[in-house]
Structures are given as C-alpha cells and as structure tokens.
C-alpha positions in Angstrom: -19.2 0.4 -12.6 -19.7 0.8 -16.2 -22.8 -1.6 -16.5 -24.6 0.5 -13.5 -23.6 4.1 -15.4 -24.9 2.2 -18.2 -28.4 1.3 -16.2 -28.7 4.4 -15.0 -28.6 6.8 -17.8 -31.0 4.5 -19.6 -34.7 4.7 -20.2 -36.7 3.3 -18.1 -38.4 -0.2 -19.1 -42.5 0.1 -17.5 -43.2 -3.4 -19.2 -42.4 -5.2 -16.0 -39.5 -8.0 -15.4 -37.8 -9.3 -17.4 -36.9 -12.7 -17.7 -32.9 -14.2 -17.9 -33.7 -15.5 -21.8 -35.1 -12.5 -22.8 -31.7 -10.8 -21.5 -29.3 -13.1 -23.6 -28.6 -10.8 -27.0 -26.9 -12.5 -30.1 -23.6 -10.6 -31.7 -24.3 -8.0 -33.8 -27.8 -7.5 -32.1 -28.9 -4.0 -30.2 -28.6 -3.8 -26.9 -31.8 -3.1 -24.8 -30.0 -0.4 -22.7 -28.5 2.3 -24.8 -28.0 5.9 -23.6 -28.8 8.5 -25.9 -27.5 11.9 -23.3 -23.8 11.9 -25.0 -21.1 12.4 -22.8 -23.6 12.1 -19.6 -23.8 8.4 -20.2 -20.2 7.6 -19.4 -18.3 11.0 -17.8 -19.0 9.6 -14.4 -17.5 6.4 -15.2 -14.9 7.9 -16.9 -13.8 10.2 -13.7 -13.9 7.1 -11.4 -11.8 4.8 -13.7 -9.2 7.9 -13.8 -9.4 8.3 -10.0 -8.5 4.7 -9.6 -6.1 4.3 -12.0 -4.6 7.7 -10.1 -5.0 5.9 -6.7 -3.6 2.7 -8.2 -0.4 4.5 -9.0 0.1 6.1 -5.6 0.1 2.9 -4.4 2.6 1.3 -6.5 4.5 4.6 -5.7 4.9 3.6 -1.9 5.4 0.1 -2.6 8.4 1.1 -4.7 9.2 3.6 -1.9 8.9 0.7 0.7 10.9 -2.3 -1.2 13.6 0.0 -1.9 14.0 1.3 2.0 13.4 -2.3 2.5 16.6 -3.3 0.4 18.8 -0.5 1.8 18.4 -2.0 5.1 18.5 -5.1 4.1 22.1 -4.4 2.3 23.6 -3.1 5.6 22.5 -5.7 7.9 24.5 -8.4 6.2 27.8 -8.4 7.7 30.3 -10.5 5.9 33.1 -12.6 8.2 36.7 -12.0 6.5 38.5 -14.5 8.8 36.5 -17.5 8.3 
C-alpha cells in the first residue's frame, strides 16, 4: 500500500522502461521515487493503515466476545457424576 502511495505521488519517469538491474539501489543510495508534496505523499496511506489497524481491533473484540460466550457454555455443559 505504501509502495503504490509511494508510486503515485511520484514524478513521472518519460525515459521509457526500466529494466530489473537498473531498479536494484545500494544502501545509502537515493531512491528513484521520492515524493516531494509533504504530507500528500503518505496521508492516504496513513488513513488506511489506521482504518485497518481499527478494523483489526474490532475483530479481536468479537473473537474475545465469542471465546468467552464459548467458555460460559462450555462450563455449564459439563456435568460432573458424584456417585461414581
């Protein structure tokens, strides 16, 4: 998600395709794709990560929610045999 933001916001390149060796950078070395609009480059991303992270926590919410109910009933189906 980030890459495409990334892709996106970034000049366009007119000086045709590119091939996979000319894509592999060293450490330390510039990128190719660098956004220079601020906060436009990543805000977008930035909303979706926190909407996921947001869904991703209702979830584990109801799972909780579920396991739990799942345990309650769990607890008063056993029946335990004094006699025997």
């Amino acid at each position: 998600m980030f890459g495409r933001n990334l892709d996106a916001h970034a000049p366009d390149d007119n000086s045709g395709t590119q091939s996979p060796l000319s894509l592999i950078k060293r450490a330390g070395l510039p990128s190719d794709h660098q956004c220079f609009d601020g906060r436009e480059c990543y805000v977008t991303s930035l909303y979706v990560t926190v909407a996921a992270c947001f869904f991703a926590l209702v979830l584990s919410v109801w799972a909780g929610i579920r396991d739990q109910r799942k345990m309650a009933e769990a607890k008063r189906e056993v029946v335990w045999d004094a006699e025997e």
